[in-house]
N, C-alpha and C positions, 0 to 999 in steps of 0.2 A: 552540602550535598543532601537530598531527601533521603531519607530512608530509603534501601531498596534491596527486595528479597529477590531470591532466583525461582522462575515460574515454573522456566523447566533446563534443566542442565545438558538435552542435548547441544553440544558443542559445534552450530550450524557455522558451513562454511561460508552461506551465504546467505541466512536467516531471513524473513519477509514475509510482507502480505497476512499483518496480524489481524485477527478476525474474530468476532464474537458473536454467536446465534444465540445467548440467550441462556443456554445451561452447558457449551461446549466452544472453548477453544482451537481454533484453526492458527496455521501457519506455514511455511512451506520452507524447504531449502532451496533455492532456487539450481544452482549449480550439482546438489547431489538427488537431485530431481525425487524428491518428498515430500509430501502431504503429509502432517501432521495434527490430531486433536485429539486433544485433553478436555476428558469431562469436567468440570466445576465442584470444587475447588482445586483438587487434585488428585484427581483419578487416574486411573489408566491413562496412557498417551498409544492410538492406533497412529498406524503409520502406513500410507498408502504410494509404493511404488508408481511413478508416472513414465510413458516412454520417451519422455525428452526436457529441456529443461521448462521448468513452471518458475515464470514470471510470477504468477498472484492469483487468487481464489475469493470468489465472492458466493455468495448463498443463493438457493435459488427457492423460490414459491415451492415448487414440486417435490424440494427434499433434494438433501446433497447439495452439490459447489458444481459453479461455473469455472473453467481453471483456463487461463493464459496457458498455453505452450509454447513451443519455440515460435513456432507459427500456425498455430491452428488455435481454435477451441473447442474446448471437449468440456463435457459434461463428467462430474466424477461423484465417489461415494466410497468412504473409507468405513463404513460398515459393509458393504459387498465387496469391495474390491474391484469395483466394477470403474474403469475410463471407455469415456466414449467419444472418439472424433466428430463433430458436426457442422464443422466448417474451418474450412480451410483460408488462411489469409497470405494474401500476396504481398508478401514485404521485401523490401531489397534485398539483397545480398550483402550480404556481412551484419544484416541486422536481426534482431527477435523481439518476442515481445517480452513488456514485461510489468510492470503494476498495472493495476486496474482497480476497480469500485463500482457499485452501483447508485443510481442516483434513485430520488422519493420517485419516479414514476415506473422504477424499475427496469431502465436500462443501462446495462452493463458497460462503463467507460474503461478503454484500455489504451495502452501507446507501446509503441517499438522503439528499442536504440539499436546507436549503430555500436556492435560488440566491442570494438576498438575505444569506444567515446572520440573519436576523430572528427567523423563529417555529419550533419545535420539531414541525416538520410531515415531521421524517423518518426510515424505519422500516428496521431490520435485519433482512435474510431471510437465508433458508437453502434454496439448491439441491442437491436431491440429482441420484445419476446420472439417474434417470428424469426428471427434469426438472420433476419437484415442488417446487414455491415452496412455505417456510412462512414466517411471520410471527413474529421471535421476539421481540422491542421496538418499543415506538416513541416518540416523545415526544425526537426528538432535530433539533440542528441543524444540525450539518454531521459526518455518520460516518466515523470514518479507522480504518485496522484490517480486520480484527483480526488478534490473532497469535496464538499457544497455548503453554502451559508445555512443556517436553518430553514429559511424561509425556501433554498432550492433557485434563487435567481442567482444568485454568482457560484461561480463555479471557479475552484483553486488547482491549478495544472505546476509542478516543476520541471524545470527543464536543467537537471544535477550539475552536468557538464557546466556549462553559461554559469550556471551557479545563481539561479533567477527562478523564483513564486510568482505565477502571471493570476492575476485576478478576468474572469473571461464574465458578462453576461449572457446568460444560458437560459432559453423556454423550456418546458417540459417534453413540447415538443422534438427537440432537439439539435434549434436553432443556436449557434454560436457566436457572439457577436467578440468584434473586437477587444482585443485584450491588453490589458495596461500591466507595468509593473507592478506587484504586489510588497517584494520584497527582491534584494540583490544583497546578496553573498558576495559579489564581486570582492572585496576588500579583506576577504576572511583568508585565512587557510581552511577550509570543511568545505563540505559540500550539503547544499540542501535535498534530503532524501524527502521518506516517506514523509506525507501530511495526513491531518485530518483536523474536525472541528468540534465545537463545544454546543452545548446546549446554550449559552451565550455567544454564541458565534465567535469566539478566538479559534485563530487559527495554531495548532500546534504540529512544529516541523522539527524531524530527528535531522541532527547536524551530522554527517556520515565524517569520519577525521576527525571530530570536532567534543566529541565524551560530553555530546549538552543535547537538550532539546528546547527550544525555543515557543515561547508563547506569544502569539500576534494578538495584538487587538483588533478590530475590523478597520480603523486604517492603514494598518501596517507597523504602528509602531510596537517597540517592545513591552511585553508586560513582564513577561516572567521568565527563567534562566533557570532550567534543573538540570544539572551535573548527572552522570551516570558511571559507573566505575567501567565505561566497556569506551575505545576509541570510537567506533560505527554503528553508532545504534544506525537501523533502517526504516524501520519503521513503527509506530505505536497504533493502540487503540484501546478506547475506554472498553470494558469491562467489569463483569459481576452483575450481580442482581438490581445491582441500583447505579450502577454503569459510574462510580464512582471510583474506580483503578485503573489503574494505565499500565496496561502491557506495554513490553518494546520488544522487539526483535534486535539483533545483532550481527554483525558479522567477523570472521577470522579471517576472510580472503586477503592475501597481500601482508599477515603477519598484524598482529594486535597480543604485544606483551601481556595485556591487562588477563588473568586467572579467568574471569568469567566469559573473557570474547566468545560470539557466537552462541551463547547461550540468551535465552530470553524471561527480561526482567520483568518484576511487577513493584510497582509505585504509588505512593498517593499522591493525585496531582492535584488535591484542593479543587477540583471542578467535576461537574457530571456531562457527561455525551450524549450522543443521541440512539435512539434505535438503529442497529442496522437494517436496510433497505435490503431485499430483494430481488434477485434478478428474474422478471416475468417468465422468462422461458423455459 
């Protein structure tokens, strides 16, 4: 097992959507519908109330976070205290949203599942600055993701449930081309959550059941194996000044004997990240 400290000991029911701007810490509860950041190293943690559940938070050009809702997105700011609905999304019923990211040209990627994880009732969009929803997939059941190659031509999408990393080529514009397997869980007990990638382009995915987070190489195969004392990590993300640590988020949901579940970790994972991107609008 690597070394690994505790980042912050709030004991998230449903921990997520790790995020780093640069001198400040993001991350959300998803289920106890919380906004959380911690300045650098370890400052204060503000905590900003949301009215419904928040899927994921990404940064925006303007100051403040773009945030997933149940079904809507809103603009947020956990120094005002200020949420703002600015678009409403039509998702099925029984579904919400819930991770997202942004890509190098600055438009914000999100997906929906279906609450149950049952039926494949949930679709991947694409917000630009203008606040333009597209539609780029659908046929899915719980979306985690995505992240992008360095270069910004592939684009990495999970689909938890299936238990499958799909490799997509993607324009800046926001074309989405056919997508191939990347990686399959199928054979595991865990589930593949959060992703994201390296400034070598490895892909690294938190194994949700699974107390590991896994390191891809760009064609899929395994590079590296780090253990973590919690059963659900959710998701990670490089951080620090020289983007050489690795946060993890957590989860408690469903029971996780381990002392630190739901709390989120920091690690060294031997590799450096990339800048976070952006949302234009």
């Amino acid at each position: 097992m690597t070394d690994v400290t505790v980042l912050s000991d709030i004991p998230c029911t449903l921990g997520e959507s790790a995020l780093w701007d640069g001198s400040r810490f993001y991350w959300v509860d998803i289920l106890e519908r919380r906004i959380y950041a911690m300045s650098w190293p370890a400052g204060p943690v503000l905590t900003l109330a949301v009215p419904d559940l928040v899927g994921s938070v990404a940064l925006r050009a303007g100051g403040g976070l773009v945030a997933a809702l149940r079904d809507a997105i809103a603009f947020c700011d956990v120094d005002t205290g200020k949420v703002e609905v600015v678009r409403a999304i039509d998702t099925a019923p029984g579904t919400r949203l819930n991770d997202g990211a942004v890509d190098q040209s600055g438009a914000f990627w999100f997906g929906s599942m279906h609450m149950a994880e049952q039926e494949p009732l949930g679709v991947f969009y694409r917000l630009d600055g203008s606040l333009t929803v597209l539609r780029a997939f659908g046929g899915i059941v719980c979306s985690n993701g995505p992240a992008w190659s360095p270069d910004g031509s592939t684009m990495y999408h999970v689909d938890s449930t299936v238990r499958q990393i799909r490799a997509y080529p993607v324009s800046p514009s926001g074309w989405v081309g056919a997508g191939s397997v990347f990686v399959s869980d199928e054979d595991h007990p865990w589930f593949p959550d959060g992703v994201t990638v390296d400034a070598d382009g490895f892909v690294w995915n938190c194994k949700f059941g699974g107390g590991r987070i896994v390191r891809y190489a760009p064609d899929g195969t395994v590079d590296r194996v780090v253990t973590v004392p919690v059963s659900k990590p959710t998701r990670c993300a490089f951080v620090g000044p020289d983007l050489d640590l690795l946060a993890v988020t957590s989860a408690r949901v469903g029971g996780d004997p381990a002392p630190l579940a739901g709390q989120t970790l920091l690690l060294d994972p031997g590799a450096r990240g990339l800048p976070t991107p952006r949302f234009a609008g």
